[in-house]
DSSP file (Angstrom, degrees, kcal/mol; ACC not computed):
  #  RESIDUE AA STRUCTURE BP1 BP2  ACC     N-H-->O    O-->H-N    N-H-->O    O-->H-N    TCO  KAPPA ALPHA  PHI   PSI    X-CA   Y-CA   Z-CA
    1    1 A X     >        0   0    0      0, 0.0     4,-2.1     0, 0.0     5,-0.1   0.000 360.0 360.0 360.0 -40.9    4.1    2.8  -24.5
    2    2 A X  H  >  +     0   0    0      2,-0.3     4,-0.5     1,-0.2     0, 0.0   0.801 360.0  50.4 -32.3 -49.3    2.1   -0.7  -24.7
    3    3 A X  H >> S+     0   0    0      2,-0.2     4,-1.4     3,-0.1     3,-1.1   0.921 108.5  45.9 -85.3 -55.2    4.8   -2.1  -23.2
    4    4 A X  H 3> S+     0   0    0      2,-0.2     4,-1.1     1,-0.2    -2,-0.3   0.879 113.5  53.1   4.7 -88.6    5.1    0.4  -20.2
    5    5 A X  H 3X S+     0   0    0     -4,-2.1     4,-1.8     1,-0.2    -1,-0.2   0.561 109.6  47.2 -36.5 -40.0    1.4    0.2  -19.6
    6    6 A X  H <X S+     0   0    0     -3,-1.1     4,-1.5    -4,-0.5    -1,-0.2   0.999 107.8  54.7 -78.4 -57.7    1.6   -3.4  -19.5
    7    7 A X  H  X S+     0   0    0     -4,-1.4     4,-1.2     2,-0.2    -2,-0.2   0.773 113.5  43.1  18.3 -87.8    4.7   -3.2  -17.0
    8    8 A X  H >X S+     0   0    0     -4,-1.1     3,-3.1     2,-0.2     4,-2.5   0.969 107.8  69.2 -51.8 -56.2    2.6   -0.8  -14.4
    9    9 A X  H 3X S+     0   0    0     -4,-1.8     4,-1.7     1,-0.4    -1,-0.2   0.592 106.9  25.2  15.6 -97.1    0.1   -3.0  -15.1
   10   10 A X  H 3X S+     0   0    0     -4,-1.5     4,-1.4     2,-0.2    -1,-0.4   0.379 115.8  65.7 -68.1 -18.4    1.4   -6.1  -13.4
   11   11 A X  H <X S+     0   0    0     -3,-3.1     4,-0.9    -4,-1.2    -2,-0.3   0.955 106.3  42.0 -87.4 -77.3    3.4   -3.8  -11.1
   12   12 A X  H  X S+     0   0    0     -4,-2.5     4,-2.1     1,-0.2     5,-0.4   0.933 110.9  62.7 -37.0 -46.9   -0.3   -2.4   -9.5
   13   13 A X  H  X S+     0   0    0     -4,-1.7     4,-6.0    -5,-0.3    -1,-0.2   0.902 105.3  42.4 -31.5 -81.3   -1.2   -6.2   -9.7
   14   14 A X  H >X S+     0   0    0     -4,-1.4     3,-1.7     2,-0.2     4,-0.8   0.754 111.8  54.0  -9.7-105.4    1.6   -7.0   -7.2
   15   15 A X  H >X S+     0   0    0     -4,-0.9     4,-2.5     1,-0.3     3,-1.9   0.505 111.4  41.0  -4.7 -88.9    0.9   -4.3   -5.1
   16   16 A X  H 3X>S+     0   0    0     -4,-2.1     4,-2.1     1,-0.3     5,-0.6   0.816 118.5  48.6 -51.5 -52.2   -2.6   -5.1   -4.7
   17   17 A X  H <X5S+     0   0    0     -4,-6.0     4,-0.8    -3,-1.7    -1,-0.3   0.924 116.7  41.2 -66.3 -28.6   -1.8   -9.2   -4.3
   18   18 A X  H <X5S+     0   0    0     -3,-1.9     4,-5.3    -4,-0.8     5,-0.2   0.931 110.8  52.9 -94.1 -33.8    0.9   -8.9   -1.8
   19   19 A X  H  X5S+     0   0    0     -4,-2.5     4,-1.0     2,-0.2    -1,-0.2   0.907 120.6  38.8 -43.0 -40.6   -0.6   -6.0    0.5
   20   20 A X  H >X>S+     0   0    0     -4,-2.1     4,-2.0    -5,-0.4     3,-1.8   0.883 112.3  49.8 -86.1 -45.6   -3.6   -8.3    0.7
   21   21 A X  H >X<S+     0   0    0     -4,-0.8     4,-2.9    -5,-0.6     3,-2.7   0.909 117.7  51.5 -36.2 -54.8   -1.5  -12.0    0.9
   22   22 A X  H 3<5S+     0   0    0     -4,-5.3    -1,-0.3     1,-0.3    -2,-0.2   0.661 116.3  39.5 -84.5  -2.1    0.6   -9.6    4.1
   23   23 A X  H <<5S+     0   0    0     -3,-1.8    -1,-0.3    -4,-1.0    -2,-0.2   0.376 111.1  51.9 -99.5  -4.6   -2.8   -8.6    5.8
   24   24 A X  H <X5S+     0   0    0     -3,-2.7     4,-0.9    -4,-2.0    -2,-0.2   0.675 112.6  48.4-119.7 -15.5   -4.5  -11.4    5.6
   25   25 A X  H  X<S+     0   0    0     -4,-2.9     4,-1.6    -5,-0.7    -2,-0.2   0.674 103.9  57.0-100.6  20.2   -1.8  -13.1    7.0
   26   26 A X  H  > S+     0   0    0      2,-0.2     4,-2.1    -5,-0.2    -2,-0.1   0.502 112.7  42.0 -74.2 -20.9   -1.3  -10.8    9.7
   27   27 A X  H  > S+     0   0    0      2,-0.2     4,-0.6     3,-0.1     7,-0.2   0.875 104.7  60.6-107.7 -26.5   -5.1  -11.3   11.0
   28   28 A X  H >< S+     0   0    0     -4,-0.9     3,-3.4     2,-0.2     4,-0.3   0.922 116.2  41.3 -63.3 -73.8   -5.0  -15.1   10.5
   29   29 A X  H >< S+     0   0    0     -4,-1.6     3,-0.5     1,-0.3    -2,-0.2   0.666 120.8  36.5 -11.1 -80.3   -1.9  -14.5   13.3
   30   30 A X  H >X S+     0   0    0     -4,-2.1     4,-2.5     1,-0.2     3,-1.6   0.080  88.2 117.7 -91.1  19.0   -3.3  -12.3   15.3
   31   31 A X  T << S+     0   0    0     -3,-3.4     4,-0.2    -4,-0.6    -1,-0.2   0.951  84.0  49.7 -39.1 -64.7   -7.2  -14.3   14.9
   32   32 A X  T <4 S+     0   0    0     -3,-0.5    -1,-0.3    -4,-0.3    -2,-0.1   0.433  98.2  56.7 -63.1   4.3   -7.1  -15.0   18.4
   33   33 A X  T X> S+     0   0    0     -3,-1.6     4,-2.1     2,-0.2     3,-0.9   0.674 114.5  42.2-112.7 -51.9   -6.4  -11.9   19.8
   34   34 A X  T 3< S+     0   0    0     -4,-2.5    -2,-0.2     1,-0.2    91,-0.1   0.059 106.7  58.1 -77.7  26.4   -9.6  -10.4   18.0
   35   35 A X  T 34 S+     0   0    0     -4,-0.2     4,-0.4    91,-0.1    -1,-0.2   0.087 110.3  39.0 -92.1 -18.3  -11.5  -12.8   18.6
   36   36 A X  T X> S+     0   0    0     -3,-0.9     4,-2.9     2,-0.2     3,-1.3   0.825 119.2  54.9-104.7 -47.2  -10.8  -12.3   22.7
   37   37 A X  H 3X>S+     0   0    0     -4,-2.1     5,-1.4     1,-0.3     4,-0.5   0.735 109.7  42.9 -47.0 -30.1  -10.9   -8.5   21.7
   38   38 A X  H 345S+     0   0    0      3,-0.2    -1,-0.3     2,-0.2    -2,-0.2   0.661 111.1  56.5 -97.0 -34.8  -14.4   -9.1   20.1
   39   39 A X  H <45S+     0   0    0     -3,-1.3    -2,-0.2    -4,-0.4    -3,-0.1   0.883 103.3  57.5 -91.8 -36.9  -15.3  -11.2   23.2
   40   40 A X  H  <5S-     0   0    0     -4,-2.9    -1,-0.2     1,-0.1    -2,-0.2   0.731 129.3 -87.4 -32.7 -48.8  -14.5   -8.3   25.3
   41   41 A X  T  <5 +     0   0    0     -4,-0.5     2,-0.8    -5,-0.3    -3,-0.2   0.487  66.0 162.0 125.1  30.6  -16.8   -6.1   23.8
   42   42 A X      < -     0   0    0     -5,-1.4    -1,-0.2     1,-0.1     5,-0.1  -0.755  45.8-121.1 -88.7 122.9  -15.2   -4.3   20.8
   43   43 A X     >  -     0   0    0     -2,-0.8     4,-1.9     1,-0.1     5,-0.4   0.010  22.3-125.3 -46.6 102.1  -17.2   -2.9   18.7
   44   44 A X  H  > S+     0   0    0      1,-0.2     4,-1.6     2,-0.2     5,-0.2   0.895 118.9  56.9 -48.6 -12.1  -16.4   -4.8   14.7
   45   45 A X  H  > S+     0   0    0      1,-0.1     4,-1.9     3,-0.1    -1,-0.2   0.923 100.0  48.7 -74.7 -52.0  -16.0   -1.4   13.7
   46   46 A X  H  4 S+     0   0    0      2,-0.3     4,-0.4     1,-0.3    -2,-0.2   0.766 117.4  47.6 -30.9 -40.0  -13.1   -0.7   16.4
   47   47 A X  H >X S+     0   0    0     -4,-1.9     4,-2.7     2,-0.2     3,-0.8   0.899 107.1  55.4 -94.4 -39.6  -11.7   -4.0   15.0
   48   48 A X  H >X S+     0   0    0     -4,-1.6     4,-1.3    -5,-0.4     3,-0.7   0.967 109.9  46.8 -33.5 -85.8  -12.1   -2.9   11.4
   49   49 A X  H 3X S+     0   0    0     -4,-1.9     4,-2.0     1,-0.2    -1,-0.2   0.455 104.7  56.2 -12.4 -39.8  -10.2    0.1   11.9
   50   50 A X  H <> S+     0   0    0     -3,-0.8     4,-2.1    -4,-0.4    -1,-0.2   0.750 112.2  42.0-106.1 -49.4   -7.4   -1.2   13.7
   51   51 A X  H XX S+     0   0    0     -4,-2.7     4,-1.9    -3,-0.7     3,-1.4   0.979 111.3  55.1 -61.3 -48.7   -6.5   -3.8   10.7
   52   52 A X  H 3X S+     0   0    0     -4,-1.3     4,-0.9     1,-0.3    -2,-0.2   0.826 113.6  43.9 -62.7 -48.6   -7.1   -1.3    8.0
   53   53 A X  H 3X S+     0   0    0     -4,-2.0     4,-2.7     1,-0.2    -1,-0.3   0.664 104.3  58.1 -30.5 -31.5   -4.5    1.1    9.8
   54   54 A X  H <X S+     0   0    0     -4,-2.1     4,-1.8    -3,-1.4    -2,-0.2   0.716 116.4  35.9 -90.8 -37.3   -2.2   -1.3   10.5
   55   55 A X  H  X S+     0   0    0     -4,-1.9     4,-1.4     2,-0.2    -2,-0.2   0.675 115.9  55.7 -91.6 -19.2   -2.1   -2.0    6.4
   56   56 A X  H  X S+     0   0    0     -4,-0.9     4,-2.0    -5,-0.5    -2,-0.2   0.954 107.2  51.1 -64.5 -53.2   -2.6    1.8    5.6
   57   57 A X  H  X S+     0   0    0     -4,-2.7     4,-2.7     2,-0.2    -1,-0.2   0.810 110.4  44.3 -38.0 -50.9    0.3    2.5    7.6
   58   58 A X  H  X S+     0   0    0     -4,-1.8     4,-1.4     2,-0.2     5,-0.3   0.929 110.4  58.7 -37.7 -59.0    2.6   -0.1    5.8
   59   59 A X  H  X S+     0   0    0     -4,-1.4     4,-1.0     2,-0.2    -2,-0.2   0.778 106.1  43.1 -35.0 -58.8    1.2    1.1    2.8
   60   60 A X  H  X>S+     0   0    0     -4,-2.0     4,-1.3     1,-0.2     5,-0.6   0.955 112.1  61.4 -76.9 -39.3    2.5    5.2    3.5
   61   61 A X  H  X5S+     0   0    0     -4,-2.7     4,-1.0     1,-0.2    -1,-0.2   0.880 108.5  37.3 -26.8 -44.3    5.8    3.5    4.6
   62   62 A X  H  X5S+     0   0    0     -4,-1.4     4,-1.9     2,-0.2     5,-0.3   0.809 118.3  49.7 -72.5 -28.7    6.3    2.1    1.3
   63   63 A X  H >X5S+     0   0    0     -4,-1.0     3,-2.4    -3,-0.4     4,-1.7   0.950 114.2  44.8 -50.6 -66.4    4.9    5.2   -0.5
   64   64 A X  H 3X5S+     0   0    0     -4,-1.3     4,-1.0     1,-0.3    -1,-0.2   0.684 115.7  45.7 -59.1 -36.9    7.2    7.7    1.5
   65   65 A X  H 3X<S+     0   0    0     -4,-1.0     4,-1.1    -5,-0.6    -1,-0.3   0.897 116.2  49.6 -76.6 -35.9   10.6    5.3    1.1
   66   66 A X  H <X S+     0   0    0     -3,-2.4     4,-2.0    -4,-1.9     5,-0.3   0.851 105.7  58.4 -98.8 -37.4    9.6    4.9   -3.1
   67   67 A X  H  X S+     0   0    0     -4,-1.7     4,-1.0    -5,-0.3    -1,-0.2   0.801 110.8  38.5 -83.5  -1.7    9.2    8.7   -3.5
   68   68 A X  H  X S+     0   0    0     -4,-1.0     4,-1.1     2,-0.2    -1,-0.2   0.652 117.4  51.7 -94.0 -13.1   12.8    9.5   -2.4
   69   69 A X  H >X S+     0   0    0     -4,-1.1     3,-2.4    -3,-0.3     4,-0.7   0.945 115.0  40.5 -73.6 -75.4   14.0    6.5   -4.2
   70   70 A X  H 3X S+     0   0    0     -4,-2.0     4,-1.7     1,-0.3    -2,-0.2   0.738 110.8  54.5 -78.2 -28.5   12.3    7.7   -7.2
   71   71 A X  H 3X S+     0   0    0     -4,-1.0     4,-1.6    -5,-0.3    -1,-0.3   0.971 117.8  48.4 -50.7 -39.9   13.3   11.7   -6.7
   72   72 A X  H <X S+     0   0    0     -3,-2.4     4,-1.2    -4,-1.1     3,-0.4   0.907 108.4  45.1 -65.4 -37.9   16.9    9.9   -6.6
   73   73 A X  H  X S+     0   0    0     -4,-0.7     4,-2.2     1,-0.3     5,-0.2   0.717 115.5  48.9 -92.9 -32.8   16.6    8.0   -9.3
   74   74 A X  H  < S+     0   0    0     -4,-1.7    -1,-0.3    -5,-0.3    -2,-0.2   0.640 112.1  49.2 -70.4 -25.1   15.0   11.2  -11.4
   75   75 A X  H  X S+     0   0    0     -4,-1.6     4,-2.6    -3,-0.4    -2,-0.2   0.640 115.2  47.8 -99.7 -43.0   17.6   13.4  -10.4
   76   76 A X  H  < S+     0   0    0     -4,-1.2    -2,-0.2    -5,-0.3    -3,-0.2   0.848 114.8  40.4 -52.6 -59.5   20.1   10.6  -11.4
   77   77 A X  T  X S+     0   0    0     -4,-2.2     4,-2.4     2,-0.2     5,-0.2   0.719 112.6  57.8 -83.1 -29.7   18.9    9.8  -14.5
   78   78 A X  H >> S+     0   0    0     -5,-0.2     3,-2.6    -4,-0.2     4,-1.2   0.928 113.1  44.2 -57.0 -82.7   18.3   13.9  -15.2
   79   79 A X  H 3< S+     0   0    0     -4,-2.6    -2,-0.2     1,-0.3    -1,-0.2   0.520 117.5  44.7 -59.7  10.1   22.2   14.4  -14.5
   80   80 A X  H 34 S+     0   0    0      4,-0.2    -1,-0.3    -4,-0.1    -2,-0.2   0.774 110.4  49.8-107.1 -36.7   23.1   11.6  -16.5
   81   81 A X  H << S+     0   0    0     -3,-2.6    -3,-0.2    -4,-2.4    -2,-0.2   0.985 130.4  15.4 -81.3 -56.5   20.9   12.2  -19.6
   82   82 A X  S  < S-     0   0    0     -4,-1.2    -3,-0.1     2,-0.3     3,-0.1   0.979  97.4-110.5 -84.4 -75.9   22.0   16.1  -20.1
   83   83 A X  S    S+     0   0    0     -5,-0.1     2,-0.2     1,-0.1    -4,-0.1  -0.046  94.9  54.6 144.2  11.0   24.9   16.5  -18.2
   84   84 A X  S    S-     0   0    0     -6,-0.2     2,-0.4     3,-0.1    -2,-0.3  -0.676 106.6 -79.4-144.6-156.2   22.6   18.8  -15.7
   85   85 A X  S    S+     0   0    0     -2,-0.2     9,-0.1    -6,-0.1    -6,-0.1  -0.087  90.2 114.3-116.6  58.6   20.0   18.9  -14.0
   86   86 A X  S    S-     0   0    0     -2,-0.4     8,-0.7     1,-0.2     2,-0.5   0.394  73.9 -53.9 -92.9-134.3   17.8   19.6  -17.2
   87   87 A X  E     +A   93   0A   0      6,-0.2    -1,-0.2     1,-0.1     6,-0.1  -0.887  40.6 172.1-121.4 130.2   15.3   17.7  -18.9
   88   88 A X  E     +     0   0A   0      4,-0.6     2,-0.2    -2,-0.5    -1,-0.1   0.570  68.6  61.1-115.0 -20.1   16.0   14.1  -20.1
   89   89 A X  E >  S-A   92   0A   0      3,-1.0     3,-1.3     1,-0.1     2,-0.3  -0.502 104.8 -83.8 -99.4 175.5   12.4   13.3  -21.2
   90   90 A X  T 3  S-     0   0    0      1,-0.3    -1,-0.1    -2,-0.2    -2,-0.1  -0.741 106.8 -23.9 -91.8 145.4   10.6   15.1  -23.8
   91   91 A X  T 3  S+     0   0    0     -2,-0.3     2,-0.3    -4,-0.1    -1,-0.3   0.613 117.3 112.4   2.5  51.5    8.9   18.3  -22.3
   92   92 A X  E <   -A   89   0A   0     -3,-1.3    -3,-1.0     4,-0.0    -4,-0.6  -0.961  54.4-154.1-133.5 130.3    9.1   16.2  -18.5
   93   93 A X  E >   -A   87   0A   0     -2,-0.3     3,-1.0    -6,-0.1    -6,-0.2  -0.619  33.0-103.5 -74.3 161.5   11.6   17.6  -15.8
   94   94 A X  T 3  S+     0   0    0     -8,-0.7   -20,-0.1     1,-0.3   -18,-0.1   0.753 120.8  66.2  -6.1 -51.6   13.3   15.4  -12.8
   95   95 A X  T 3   +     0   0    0    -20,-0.0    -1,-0.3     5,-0.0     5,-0.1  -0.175  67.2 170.1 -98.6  27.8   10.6   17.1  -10.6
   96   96 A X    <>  -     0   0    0     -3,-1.0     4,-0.6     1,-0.1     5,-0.2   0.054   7.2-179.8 -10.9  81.6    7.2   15.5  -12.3
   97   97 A X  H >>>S+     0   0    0      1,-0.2     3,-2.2     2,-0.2     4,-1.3   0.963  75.1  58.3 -86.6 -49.0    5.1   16.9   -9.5
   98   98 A X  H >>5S+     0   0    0      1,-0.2     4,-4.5     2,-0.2     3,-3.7   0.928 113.0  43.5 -26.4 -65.4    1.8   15.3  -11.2
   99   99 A X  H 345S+     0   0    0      1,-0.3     4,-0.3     2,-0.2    -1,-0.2   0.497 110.6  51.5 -58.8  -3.5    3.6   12.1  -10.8
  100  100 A X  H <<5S+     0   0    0     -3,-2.2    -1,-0.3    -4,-0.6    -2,-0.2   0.140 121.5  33.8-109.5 -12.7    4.8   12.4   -7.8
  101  101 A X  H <X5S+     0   0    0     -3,-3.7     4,-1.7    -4,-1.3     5,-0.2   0.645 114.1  51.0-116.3 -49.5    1.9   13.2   -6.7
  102  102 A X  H >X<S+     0   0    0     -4,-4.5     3,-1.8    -5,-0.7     4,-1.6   0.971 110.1  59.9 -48.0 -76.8   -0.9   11.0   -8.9
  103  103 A X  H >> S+     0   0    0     -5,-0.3     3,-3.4    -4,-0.3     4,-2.4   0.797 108.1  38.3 -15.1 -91.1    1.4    7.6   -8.0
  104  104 A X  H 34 S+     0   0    0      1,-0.3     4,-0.3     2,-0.2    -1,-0.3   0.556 113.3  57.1 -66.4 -13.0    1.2    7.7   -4.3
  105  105 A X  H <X S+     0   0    0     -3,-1.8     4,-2.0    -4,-1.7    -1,-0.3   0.716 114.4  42.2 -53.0 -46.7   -2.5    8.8   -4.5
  106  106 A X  H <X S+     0   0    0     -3,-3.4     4,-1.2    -4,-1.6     5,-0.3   0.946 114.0  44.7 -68.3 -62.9   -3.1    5.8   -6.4
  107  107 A X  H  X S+     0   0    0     -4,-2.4     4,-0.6    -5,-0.2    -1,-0.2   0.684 108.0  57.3 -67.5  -8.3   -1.3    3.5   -4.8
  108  108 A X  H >> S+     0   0    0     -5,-0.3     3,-0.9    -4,-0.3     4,-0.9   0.910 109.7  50.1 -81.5 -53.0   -2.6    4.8   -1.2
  109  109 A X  H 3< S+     0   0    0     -4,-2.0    -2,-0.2     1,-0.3    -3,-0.1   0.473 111.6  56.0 -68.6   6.0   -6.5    4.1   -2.6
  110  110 A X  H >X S+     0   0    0     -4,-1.2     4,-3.5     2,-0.1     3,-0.8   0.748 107.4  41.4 -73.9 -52.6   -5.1    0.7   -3.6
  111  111 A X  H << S+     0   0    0     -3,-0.9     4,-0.3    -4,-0.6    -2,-0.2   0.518 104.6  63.9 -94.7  10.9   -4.0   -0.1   -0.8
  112  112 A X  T 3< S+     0   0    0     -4,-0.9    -1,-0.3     2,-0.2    -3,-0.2   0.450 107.0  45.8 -76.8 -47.6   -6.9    1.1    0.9
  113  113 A X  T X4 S+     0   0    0     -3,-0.8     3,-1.4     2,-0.2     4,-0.3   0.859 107.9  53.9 -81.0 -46.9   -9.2   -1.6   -1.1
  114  114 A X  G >X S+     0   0    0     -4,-3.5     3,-0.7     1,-0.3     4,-0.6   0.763 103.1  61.4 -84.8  -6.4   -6.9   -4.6   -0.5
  115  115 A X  G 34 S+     0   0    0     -4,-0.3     4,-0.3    -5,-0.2    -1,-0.3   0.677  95.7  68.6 -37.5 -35.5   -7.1   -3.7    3.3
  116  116 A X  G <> S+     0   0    0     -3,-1.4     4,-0.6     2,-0.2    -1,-0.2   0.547  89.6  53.2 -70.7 -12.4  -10.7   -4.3    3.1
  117  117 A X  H X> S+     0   0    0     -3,-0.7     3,-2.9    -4,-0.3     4,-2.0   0.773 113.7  36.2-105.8 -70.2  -10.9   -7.4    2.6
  118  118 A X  H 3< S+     0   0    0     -4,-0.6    -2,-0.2     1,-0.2    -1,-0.2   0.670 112.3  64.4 -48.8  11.4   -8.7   -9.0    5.7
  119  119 A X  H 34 S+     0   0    0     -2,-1.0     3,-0.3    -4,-0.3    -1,-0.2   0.783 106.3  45.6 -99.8 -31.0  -10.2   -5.9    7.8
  120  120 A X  H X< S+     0   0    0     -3,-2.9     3,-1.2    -4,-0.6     4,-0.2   0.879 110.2  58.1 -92.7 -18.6  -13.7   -7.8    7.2
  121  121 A X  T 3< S+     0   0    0     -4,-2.0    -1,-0.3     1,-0.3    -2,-0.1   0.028 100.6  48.2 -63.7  34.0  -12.3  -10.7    8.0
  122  122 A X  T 3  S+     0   0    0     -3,-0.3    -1,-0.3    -5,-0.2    -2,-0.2   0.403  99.7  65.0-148.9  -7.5  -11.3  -10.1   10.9
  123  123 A X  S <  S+     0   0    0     -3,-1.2    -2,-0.2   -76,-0.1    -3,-0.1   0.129  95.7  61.7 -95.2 -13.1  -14.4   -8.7   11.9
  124  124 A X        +     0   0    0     -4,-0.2    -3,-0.1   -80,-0.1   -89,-0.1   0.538  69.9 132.3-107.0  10.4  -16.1  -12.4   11.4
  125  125 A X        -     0   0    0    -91,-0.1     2,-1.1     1,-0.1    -3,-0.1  -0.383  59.2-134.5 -69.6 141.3  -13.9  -14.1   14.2
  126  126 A X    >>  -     0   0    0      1,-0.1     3,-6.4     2,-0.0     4,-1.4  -0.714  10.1-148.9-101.5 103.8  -16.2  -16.0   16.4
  127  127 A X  T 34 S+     0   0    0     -2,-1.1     5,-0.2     1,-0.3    -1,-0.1   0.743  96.0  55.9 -51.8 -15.5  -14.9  -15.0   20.3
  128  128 A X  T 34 S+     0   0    0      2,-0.1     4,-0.3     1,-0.1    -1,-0.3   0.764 107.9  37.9 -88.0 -15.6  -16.1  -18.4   21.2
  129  129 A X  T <4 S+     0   0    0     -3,-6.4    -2,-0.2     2,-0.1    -1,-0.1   0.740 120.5  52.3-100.8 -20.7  -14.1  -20.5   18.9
  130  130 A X  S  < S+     0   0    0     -4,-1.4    -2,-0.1     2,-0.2    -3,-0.1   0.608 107.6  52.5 -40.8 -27.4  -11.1  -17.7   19.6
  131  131 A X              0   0    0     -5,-0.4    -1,-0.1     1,-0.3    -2,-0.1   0.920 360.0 360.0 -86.9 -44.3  -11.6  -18.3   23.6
  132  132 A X              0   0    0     -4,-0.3    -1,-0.3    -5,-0.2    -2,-0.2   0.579 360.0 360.0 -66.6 360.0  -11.2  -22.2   22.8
């Protein structure tokens, strides 16, 4: 179980380092583009928003594609461990709905934080060195 624990661990780690590393270089890209958006007259919440969608969205992409991998892979691993579509873990079915449900919960309010940080960066482009 130690070992497992450690495993997610470093698995959340990931998460959390490569969602931000792929947002923060999405707004270093697009820096000039808020920054003429900022110069316009949008509102740093308006630009806040925009980034933090843009990663929230990625984020349920990932969820929604990893909870049909992982029903397949439970369903797989079910019919493989009994020879039906019983129980393969001690007193857990295929269908874990806590876990199915806890996971992506987690992992949305993950990705939710490491969005926050390029979303306020991106909120501190200066529309005059942007213009330039």
């Amino acid at each position: 179980m130690l070992l497992l624990a450690i495993f997610s661990a470093t698995a959340m780690a990931l998460v959390i380092v490569g969602l931000y590393g792929v947002l923060a270089y999405l707004v270093a890209q697009r820096r000039q583009e808020l920054g003429i958006r900022l110069a316009l007259g949008a509102d740093k919440s308006h630009i806040m928003r925009m980034v933090v969608r843009h990663g929230v969205r990625l984020a349920l992409i990932g969820i929604l594609i990893g909870i049909f991998l992982a029903l397949g892979v439970a369903l797989v691993v079910a019919w493989l461990g009994t020879g039906t579509l019983g129980i393969s873990l001690y007193k857990t079915g295929w269908r874990d709905l806590p876990a199915f449900i806890v996971a992506p919960l987690a992992f949305l309010a993950i990705a939710l934080l490491a969005c926050y940080l390029p979303a306020r960066q991106a909120t501190q482009v200066d529309p005059a060195e942007a213009l330039r």
